[in-house]
N, C-alpha and C positions, 0 to 999 in steps of 0.2 A: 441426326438433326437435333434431335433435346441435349446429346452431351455438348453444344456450343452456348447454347443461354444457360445452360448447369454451370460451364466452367467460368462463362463471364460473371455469372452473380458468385461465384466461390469466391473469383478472382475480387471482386467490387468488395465483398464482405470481408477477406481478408487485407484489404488496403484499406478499408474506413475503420477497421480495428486496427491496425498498426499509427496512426495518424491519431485515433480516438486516445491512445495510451502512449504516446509519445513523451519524452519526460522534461522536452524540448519546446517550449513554443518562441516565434522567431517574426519581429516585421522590424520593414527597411523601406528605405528608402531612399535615392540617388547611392550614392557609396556608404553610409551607415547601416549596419545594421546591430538591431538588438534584442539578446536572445535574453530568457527568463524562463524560469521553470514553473512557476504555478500561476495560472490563467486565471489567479485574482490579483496578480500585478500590471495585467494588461493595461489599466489605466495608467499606471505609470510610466510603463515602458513608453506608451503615445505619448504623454507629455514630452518623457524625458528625449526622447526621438523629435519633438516638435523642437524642446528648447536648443536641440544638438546641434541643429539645421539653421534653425534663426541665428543661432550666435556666429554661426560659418564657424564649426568645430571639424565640422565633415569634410574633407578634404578632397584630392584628385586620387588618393588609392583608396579602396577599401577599407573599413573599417569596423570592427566586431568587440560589440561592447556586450557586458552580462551583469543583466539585473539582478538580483536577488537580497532573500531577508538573511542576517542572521541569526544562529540556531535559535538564541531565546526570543527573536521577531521585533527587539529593542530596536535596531536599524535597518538599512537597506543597505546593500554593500557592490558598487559599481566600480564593475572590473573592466580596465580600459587597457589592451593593446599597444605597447607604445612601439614605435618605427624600429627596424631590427636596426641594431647595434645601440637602443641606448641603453645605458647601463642605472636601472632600475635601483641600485644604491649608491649613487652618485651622482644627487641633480642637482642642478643648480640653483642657484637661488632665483632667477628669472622662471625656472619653472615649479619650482618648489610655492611662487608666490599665484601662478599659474592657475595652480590647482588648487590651493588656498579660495582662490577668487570663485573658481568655477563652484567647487565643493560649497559656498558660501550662497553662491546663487543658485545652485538647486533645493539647498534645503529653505532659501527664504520663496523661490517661485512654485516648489512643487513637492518636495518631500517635507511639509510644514507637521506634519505629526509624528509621523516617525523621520527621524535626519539619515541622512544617506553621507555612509561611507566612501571617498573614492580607493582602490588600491588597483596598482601596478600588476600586469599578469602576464604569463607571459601567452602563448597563442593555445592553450587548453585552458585557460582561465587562472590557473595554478597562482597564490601571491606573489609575486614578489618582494613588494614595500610597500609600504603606506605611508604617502609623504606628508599628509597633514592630518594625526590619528585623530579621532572625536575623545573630551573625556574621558568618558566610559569605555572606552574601547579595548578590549578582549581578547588577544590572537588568537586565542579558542576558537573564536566566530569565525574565521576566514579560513578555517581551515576544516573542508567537509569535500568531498567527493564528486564531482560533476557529472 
């Protein structure tokens, strides 16, 4: 009878450590969602998940976007999924101005301190392109390991 509450607290302490060290964290909502790796960008993630939904970015399939900083922490760099077959160095000018717009209004409604990158990935996050670079922008930074 004690090896069944021995194994369930084993069981409970090795699932709240694996969750506790996750390298992942991840919230959604209706078909959006957006992962980040360090839970002091959480605030951001909620905005940037509030503004995705208000603008009706979110669409009828799924979608997985990835916050994060780059390595020197100068920006934030949001990796967007696009629909399979488009071809990630070939866009058009309708969507090249697209992303222009969007990348303009997040860093005026919500990345106001540090500016937010958008680039192309393909479904591990991996670059593709970055249609509208910032300045300062580095290809060094988009290029780290998920």
């Amino acid at each position: 009878m004690k090896t069944i509450p021995f194994f369930f607290f084993l069981f409970s302490l090795v699932t709240l450590s694996s969750c506790l060290h996750g390298e992942e964290n991840i919230i959604e909502k209706n078909n959006t969602t957006i992962h980040y790796p360090d839970q002091n960008d959480r605030v951001h993630a909620e905005q940037l998940l509030s503004f995705w939904i208000t603008n009706k970015f979110n669409g009828q399939r799924k979608q997985d976007l990835h916050l994060s900083k780059s390595k020197d922490n100068k920006m934030y760099i949001l990796k967007v999924i696009l629909r399979e077959g488009f071809d990630g160095k070939k866009i058009p000018y309708e969507d090249l101005k697209l992303f222009n717009d969007v990348q303009n209004k997040l860093n005026k409604q919500i990345f106001k301190d540090i500016p937010c990158q958008i680039a192309i990935s393909d479904e591990h996050f991996n670059v593709i392109s970055i249609p509208n670079k910032l300045s300062f922008w580095n290809h060094e930074d988009f290029c780290f390991d998920i």
